[in-house]
C-alpha positions as CSV (number, residue, x, y, z in Angstrom):
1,X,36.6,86.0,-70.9
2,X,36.6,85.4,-67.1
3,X,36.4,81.8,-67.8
4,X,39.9,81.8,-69.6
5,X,42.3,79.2,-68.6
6,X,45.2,81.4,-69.5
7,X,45.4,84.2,-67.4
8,X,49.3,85.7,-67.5
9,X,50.2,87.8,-70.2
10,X,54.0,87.0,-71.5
11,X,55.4,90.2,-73.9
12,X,58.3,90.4,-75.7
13,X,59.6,93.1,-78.4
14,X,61.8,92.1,-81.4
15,X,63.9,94.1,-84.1
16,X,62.0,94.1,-87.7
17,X,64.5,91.9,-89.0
18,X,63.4,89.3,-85.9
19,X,60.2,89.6,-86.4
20,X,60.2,88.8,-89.8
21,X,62.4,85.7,-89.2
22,X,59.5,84.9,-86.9
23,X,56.9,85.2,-89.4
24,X,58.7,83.0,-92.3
25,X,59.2,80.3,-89.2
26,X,55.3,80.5,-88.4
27,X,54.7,80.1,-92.5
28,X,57.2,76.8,-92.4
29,X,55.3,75.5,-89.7
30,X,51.6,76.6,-91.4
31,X,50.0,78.5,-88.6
32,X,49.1,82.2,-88.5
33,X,48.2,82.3,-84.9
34,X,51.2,83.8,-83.1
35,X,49.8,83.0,-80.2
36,X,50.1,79.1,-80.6
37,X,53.2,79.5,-82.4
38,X,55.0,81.2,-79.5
39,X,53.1,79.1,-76.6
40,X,54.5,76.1,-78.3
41,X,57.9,77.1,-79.4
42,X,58.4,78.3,-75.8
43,X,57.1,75.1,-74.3
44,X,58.4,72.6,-76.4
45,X,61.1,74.2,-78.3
46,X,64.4,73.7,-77.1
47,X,67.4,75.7,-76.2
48,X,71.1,75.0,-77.5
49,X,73.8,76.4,-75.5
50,X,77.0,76.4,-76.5
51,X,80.2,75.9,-74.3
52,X,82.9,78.1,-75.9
53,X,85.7,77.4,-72.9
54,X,88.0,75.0,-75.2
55,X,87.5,77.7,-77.8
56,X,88.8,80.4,-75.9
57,X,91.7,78.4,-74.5
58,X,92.3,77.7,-78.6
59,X,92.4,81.7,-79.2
60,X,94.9,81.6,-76.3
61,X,97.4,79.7,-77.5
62,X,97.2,81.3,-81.4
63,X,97.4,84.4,-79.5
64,X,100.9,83.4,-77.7
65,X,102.1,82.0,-81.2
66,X,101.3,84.9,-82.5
67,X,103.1,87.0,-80.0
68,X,106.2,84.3,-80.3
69,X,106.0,85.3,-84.0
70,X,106.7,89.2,-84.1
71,X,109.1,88.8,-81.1
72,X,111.1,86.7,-83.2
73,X,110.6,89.3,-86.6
74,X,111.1,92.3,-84.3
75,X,114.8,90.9,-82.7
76,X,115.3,89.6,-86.6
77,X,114.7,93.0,-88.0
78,X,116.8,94.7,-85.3
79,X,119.9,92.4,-85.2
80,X,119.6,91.4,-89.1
81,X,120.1,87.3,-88.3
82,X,118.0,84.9,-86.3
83,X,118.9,82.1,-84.3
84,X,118.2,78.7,-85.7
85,X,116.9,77.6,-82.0
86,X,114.0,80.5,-82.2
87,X,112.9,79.1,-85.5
88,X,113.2,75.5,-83.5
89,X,111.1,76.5,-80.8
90,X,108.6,78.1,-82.8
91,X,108.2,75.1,-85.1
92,X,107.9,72.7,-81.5
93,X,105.2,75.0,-80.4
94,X,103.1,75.6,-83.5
95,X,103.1,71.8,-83.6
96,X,101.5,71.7,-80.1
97,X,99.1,74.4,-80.7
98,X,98.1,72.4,-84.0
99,X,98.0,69.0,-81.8
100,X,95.8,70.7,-78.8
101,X,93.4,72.8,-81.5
102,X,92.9,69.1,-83.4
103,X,92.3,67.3,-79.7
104,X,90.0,70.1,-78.5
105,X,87.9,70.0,-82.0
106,X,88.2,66.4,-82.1
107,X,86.5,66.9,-78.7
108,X,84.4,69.1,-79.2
109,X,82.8,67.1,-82.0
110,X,82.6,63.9,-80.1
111,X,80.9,65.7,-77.6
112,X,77.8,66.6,-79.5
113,X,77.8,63.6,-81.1
């Protein structure tokens, strides 16, 4: 054993549930050695890291539509009439939230292409 040429001991601990995910990966693959499996899948796998920014900025908008929305129900529930320039402006800005969330998608899909 003094002759090994790997010398540091990596350790990790996993949930059941993960660790049987990890066993049904090593079957795909055909290897029993966990050893191997995990030396390789930490060398050579690969990490994919998502960028959620555009996302958030997405939930952002919904959120002030949202929020447009029940100001306009709340003042239409109190004063029993709307004004036809609330329902205009709420129409021009759902159809710029709908524009940016297609752009930003759009994006975002040419992106990882």
């Amino acid at each position: 054993m003094a002759n090994r040429d790997r010398t540091v001991r990596l350790q990790l601990l996993v949930s059941e549930k993960e660790a049987d995910m990890i066993r049904q990966k090593m079957l795909q693959v055909g290897t029993a050695n966990f050893s191997m499996y995990a030396r390789k899948m930490l060398i050579d796998g690969y990490v994919i890291k998502r960028d959620f920014t555009e996302l958030k900025a997405l939930t952002n908008e919904l959120a002030n539509l949202a929020r447009n929305i029940n100001q306009i129900a709340l003042r239409a529930n109190e004063t029993r009439s709307i004004y036809q320039q609330d329902i205009d402006d709420l129409k021009q800005y759902y159809g710029n939230v709908k524009r940016a969330c297609t752009e930003r998608l759009v994006k975002m899909i040419d992106q990882e292409n």
